[in-house]
N, C-alpha and C positions, 0 to 999 in steps of 0.2 A: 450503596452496595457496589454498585461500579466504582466507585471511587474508592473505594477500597482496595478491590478487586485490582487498580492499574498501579494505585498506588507506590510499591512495592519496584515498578519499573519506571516511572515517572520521577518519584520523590512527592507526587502532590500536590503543586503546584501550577498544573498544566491544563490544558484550554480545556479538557474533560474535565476536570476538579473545578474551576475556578466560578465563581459567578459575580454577578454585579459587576464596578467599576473594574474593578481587579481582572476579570474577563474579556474585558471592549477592551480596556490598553495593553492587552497583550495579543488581542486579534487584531487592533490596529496596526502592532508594530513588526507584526508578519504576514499583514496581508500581502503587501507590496511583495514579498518573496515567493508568493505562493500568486502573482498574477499568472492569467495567460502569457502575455506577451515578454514577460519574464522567462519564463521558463521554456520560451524560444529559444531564447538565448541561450541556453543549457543544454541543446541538443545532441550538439557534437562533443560534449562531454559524456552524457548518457550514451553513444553510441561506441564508447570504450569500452564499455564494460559490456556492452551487448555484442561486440567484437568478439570478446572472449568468452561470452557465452557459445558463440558459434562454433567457437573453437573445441570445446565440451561437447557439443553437441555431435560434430564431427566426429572427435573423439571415439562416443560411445557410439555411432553407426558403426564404426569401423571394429568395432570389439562383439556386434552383437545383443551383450549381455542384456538382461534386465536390469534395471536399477528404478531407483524409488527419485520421480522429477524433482516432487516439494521440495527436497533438502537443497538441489539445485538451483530451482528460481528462488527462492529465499538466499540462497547465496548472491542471487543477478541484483536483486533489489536490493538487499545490503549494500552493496556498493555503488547503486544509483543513487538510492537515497543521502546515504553519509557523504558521497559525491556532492550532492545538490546543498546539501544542508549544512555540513559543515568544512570539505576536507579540499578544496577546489580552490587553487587560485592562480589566476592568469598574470602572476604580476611574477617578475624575472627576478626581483629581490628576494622573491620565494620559494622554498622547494615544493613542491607538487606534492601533497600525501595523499593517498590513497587508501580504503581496509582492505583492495586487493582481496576481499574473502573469496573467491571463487579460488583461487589457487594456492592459498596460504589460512594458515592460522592467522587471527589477531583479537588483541588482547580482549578489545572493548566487543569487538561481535561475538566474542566468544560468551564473556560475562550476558550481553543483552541475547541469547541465545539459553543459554542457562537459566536466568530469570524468568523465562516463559516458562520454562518447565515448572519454576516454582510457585505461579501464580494460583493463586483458588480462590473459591466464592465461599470456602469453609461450608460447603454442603456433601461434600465426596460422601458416597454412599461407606466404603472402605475407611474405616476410621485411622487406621492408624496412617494412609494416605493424606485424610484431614487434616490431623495431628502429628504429623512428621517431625520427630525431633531435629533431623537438620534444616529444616526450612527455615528459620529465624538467621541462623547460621549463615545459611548460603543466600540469603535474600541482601543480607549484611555487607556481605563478600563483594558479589555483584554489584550491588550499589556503588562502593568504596572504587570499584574499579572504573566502571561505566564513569560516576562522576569525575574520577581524577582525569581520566582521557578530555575529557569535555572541557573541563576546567582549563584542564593545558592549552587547547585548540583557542577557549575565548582570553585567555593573557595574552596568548600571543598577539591574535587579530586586533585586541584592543591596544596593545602597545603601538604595536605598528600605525593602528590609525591616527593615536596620540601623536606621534612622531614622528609619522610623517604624514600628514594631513592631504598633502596633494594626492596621495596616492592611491585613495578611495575612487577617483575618476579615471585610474590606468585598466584598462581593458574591460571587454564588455560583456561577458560573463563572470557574473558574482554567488557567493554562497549569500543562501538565507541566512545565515546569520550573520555574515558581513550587512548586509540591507540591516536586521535588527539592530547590530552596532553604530550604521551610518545615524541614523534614527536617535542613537542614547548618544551619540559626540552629540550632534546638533541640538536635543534640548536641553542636555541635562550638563555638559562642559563648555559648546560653544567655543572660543575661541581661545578660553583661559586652559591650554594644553602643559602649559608647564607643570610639572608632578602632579595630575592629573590621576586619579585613580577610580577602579570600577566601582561601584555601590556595591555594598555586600549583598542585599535586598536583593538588586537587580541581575545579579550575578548566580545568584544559587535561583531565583526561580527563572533567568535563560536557561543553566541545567539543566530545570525539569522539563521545561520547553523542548530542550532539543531531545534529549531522550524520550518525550512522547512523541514526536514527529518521527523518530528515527524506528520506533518501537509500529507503530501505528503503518506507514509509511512504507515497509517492506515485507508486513504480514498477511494484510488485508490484498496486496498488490501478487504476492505470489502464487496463491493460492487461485487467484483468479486466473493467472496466466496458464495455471496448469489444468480450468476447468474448459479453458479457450480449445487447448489442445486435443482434450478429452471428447468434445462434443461436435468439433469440429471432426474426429477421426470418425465417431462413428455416424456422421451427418457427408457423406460422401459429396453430398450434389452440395449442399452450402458450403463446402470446403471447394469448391469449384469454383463455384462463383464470386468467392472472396479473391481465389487468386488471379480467375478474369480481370477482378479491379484493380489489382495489384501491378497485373501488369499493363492495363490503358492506362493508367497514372504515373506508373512508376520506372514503366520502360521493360522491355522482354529482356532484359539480362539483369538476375537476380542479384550477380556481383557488385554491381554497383551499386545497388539501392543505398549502400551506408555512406557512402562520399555522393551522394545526390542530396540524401537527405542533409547530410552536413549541410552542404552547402545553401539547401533550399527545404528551412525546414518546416516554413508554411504549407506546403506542399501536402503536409498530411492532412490538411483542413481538407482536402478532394478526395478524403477515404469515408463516406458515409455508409457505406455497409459493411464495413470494419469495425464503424462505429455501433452503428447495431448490433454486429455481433457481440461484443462487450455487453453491451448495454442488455442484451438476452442473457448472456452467461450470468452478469449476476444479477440479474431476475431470478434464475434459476437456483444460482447456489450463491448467496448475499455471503459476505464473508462474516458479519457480524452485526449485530439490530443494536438498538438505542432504548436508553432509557430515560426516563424527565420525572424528576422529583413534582409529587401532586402539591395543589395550591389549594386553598381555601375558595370556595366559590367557583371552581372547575372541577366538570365533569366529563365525562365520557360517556356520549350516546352511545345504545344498543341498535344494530340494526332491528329492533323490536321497538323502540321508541324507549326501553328505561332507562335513567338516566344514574350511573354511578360516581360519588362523588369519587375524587382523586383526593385530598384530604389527607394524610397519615398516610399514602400509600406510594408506592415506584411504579409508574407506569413504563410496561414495557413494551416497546415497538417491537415486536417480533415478524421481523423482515421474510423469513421464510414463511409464516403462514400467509401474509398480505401478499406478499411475491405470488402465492399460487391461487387465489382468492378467484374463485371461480365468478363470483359476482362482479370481478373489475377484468379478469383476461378471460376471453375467450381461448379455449384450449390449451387451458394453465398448465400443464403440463410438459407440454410439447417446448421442442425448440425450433422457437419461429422468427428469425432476425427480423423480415421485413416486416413482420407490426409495426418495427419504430419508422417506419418510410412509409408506409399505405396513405393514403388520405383519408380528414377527417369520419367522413361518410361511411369507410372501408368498416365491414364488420369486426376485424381485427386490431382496428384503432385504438387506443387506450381514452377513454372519455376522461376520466379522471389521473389527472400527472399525479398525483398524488400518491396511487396506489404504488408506484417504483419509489423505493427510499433508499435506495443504496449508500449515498450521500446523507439522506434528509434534507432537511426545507428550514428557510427561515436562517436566522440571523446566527443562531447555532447550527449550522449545517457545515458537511466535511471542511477545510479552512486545504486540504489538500485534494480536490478533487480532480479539479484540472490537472496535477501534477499525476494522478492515478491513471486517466484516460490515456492522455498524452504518451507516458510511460506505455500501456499496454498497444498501443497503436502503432508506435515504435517501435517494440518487438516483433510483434505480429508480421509487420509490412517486411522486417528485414527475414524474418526465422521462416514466415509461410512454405515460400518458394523453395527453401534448400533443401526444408528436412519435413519428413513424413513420421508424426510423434503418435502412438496406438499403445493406451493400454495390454497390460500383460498381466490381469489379475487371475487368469487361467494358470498360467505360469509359476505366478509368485504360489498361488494359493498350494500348488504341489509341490514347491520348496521348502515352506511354511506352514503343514496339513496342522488343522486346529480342530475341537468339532465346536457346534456350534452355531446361530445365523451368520452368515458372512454378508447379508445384503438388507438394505432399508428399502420397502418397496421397488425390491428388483433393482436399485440401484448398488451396483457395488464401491463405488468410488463416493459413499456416502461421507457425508460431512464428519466430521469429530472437532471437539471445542481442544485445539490449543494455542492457547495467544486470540488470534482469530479462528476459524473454520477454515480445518483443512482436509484433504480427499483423504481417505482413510488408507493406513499403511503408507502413507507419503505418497500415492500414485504410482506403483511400478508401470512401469513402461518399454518400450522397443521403442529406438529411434532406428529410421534410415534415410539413405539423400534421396531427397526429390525429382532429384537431376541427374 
């Protein structure tokens, strides 16, 4: 059903569709991209584009208005991600591309932005929604586009590696998918470079590869960045205390944080109640659960003791009910950063790691995770200090009078399924400077 479901945005091939060997050699040949210590090296790249977030940010203090954040940080992650993955290179025989989406159209976020729209589980209550005569159409389109951009990006990269071999060791931030291609020269051409060409095989399912990294990578990442700001607004004293840390670590002048961090970007390994806070927000609002195709001879305990087999069925990890799972958190509800700092003993302690799946566990667990943390710890440290971001759904709601429930258990910024889970109406918001 998931695979289906991604499909559509993937092409199908991709670390969510794949299993057995076909699965491990393609987690093998992106884990290296997706290290920690990698994506150190990527910082001062990431901090370009979170530059010009500020500058947005800025921006709309100075105007006032309300506006809806999600369509924002989904623009910031768009081009961290396609930055990290595919579009970055430090090498001077290159031009630097960019998707630049936060201030421009482009082609390929435009298409991969449209195709969320298009995606469905073929359950929509609304049938003609279901059955949408131009979705086969536009699902078509998108594709055709998304692949051609991608295509382009891996001829190039692979030419160039072909022909000029030495030049895989010139500077020391690289894309993922440069690491993927250093990986297919070395086993699969080695040193016989002369006309030299890519496997068809290997070539259309990297495609699928990068389009679910790139799909995956700036949906689930947005969405969280804008529950960071949400809960943090209405959590006054833990919004305090974060920027306490911000500033024993990071120095009392907010300006500098981005050319600090540049330069010293281990430095965010010293933000542990940063790190919490993430790590609460999506306890709270998980941007999306997991599913695991059932086996024969696997079951699923009840906490009653019966035992259901999995057999013929999709076991679904549904992250927001285990998220608030009164049996594993103590005051599951609430937002509590320091549970992940207490000690073991501490009533607030999580006894079982397990119950947090944000990620998941085990050998198919996020392949981007670290890249998510990092990413949102980044932002955070630079964006905290400057600007003061407060829901504005009193606001929007009398711009926009509907009748109706407008809230999920008192929450109005509840979740809605598109792509991933995001706050509902996009987050409207008030920014102003902090400072």
């Amino acid at each position: 059903m998931l695979h289906e479901y991604v499909k559509p945005m993937t092409g199908g091939m991709d670390l969510i569709s794949l299993e057995g060997q076909e699965w491990k050699f393609w987690r093998t040949v992106f884990n290296p991209g997706f290290s920690a210590n990698h994506l150190m090296t990527m910082v001062p790249q990431m901090l370009k584009d979170i530059v010009v977030f500020c500058e947005i940010l800025k921006e709309r203090a100075a105007s006032g208005e309300v506006f809806a954040l999600d369509p924002v940080t989904i623009n910031l992650n768009l081009d961290i991600i396609g930055r990290l993955v595919l579009t970055f290179s430090k090498l001077k025989i290159v031009r630097e591309t960019t998707f630049g989406s936060q201030r421009q159209k482009n082609s390929f976020t435009s298409a991969l932005r449209s195709q969320v729209r298009w995606l469905s589980f073929g359950n929509e209550a609304n049938l003609l929604e279901r059955w949408h005569p131009l979705r086969p159409i536009m699902r078509l389109w998108n594709t055709r586009r998304m692949a051609s951009f991608v295509s382009h990006e891996l001829d190039k990269r692979f030419h160039r590696k072909v022909n000029n071999p030495r030049s895989t060791g010139i500077g020391r931030s690289r894309t993922i998918i440069d690491l993927a291609l250093d990986k297919y020269v070395t086993d699969q051409i080695g040193d016989e470079t002369d006309e030299a060409t890519m496997d068809a095989t290997f070539k259309n399912a990297a495609i699928c590869q990068i389009r679910a990294f790139l799909f995956a990578g700036h949906d689930t990442a947005s969405s969280t960045l804008c529950y960071c700001y949400h809960l943090l607004s209405i959590h006054p004293q833990i919004r305090e205390e974060v920027v306490a840390e911000h500033e024993r670590v990071l120095g009392p002048d907010p300006e500098h944080v981005a050319s600090q961090l540049s330069a010293k970007p281990h430095i965010l390994n010293e933000l542990p109640y940063t790190v919490a806070i993430i790590k609460e927000t999506l306890r709270l609002y998980p941007p999306a659960s997991s599913t695991r195709q059932g086996e024969p001879g696997i079951s699923v305990v009840a906490s009653d003791g019966r035992r259901c087999p999995t057999e013929g069925f999709l076991v679904w990890s549904n992250h927001p009910a285990i998220h608030r799972d009164p049996n594993s958190w103590k005051q599951p509800d609430d937002f509590l950063p320091r549970r992940w700092l207490v000690a073991k003993d501490d009533p607030l302690s999580l006894a079982d790691k397990s119950a947090w799946r944000s990620f998941e566990y085990g050998p198919r667990n996020c392949i981007g995770q670290d890249l998510a943390m990092l990413e949102l710890k980044l932002i955070l440290a630079v964006t905290l200090r400057k600007f003061k971001i407060e829901s504005a759904y009193d606001e929007y709601d009398k711009m926009h009078p509907r009748q109706g429930i407008k809230a999920v258990d008192g929450d109005r910024a509840y979740q809605i399924l598109f792509g991933a889970a995001h706050p509902s109406d996009g987050f409207p918001c008030k920014v102003s400077m902090a400072t």
